[in-house]
C-alpha positions as CSV (number, residue, x, y, z in Angstrom):
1,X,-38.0,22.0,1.4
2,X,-35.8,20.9,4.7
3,X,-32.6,23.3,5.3
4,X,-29.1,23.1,3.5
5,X,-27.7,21.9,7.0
6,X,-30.9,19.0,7.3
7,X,-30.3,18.2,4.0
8,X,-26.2,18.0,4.3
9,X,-26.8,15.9,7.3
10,X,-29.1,13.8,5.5
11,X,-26.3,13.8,2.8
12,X,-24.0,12.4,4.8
13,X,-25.7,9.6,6.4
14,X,-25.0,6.2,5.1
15,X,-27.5,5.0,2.3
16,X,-28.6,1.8,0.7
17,X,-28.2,2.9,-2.9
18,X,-26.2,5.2,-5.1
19,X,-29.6,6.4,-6.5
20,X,-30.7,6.9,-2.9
21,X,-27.8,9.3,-2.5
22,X,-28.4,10.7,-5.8
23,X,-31.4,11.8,-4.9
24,X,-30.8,13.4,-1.8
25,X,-28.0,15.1,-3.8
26,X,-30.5,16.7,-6.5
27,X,-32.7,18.2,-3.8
28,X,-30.3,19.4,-2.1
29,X,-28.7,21.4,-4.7
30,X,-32.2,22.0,-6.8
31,X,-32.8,25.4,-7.2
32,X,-29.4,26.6,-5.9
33,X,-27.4,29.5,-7.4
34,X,-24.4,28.7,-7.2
35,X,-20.6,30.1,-8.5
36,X,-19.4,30.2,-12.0
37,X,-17.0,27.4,-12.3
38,X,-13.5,28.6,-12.7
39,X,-11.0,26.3,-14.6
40,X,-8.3,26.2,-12.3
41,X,-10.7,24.5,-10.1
42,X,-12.1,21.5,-12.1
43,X,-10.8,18.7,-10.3
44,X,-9.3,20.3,-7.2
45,X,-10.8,20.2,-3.6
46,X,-13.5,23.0,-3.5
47,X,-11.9,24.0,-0.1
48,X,-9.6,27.0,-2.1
49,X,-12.5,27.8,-4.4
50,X,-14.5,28.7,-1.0
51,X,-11.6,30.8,0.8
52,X,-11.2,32.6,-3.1
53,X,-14.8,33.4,-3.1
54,X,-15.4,34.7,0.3
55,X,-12.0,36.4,0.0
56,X,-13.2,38.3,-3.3
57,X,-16.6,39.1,-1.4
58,X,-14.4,40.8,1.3
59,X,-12.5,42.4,-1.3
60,X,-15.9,43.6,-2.8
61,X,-16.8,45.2,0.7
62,X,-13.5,47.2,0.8
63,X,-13.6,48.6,-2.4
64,X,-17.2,49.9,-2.5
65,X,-16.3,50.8,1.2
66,X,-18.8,48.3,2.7
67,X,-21.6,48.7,0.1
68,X,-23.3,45.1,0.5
69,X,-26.2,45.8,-2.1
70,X,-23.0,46.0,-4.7
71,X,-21.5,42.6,-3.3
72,X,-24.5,40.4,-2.8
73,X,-23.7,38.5,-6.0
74,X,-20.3,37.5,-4.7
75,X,-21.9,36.7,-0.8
76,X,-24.3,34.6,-3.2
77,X,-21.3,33.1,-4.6
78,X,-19.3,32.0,-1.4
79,X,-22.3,31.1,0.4
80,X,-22.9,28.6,-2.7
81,X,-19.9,26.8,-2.9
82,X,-18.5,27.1,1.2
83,X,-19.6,25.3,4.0
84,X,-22.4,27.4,6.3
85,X,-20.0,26.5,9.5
86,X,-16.9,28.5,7.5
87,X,-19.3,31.4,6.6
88,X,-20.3,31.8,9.7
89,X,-16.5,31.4,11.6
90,X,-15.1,33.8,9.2
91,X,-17.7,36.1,9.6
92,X,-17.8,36.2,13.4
93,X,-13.9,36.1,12.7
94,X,-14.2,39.5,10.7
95,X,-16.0,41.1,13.6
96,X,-13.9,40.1,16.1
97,X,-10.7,41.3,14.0
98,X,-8.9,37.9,14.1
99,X,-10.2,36.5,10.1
100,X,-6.6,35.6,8.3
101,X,-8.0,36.7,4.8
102,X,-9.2,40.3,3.6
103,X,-8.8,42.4,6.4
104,X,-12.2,44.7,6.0
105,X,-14.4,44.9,9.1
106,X,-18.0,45.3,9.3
107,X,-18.9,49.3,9.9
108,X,-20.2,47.8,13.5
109,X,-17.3,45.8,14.6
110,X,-14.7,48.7,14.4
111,X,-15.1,49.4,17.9
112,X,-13.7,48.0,20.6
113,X,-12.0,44.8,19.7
114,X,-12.2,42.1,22.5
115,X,-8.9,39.7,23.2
């Protein structure tokens, strides 16, 4: 099965049909896990949804004091409903000591901080 990023792309790209589209669609989210669905965000743009669930995942890594076996469920979670692009900023954004959510760096990161 191509990537999530090949198949987004793919996604993305102008079709002939809605069934064509729909297709595309099914295989790219077959076989996903993906988040619980939380009521407040039925209808809403799943932009806030994302930054709540990496947020919470971050949160998870401060209270277990950076246990990531504890937290994988929520990583699972953000990584299933954001976009790989954010994951990766605000991850390189943690390190780095500049990320606007959770403050929590990663045990590596806490040294020397570059600006």
């Amino acid at each position: 099965m191509p990537g999530v990023s090949e198949m987004t792309e793919k996604f993305h790209t102008k079709h002939e049909t809605a069934e064509e589209k729909k297709s595309i669609f099914m295989e790219l989210v077959s076989g996903t896990r993906t988040t619980p669905r939380k009521p407040i965000f039925h209808a809403t743009n799943q932009a806030s949804h994302c930054w709540q669930r990496y947020n919470e995942w971050v949160m998870c890594l401060k209270t277990t004091h950076g246990d990531k076996d504890k937290c994988v469920m929520m990583r699972q979670h953000a990584e299933s409903i954001c976009l790989d692009d954010w994951v990766e900023k605000w991850d390189t954004e943690r390190e780095e000591g500049t990320f606007a959510g959770i403050k929590y760096p990663e045990p590596e990161a806490t040294s020397g901080h570059h600006h």
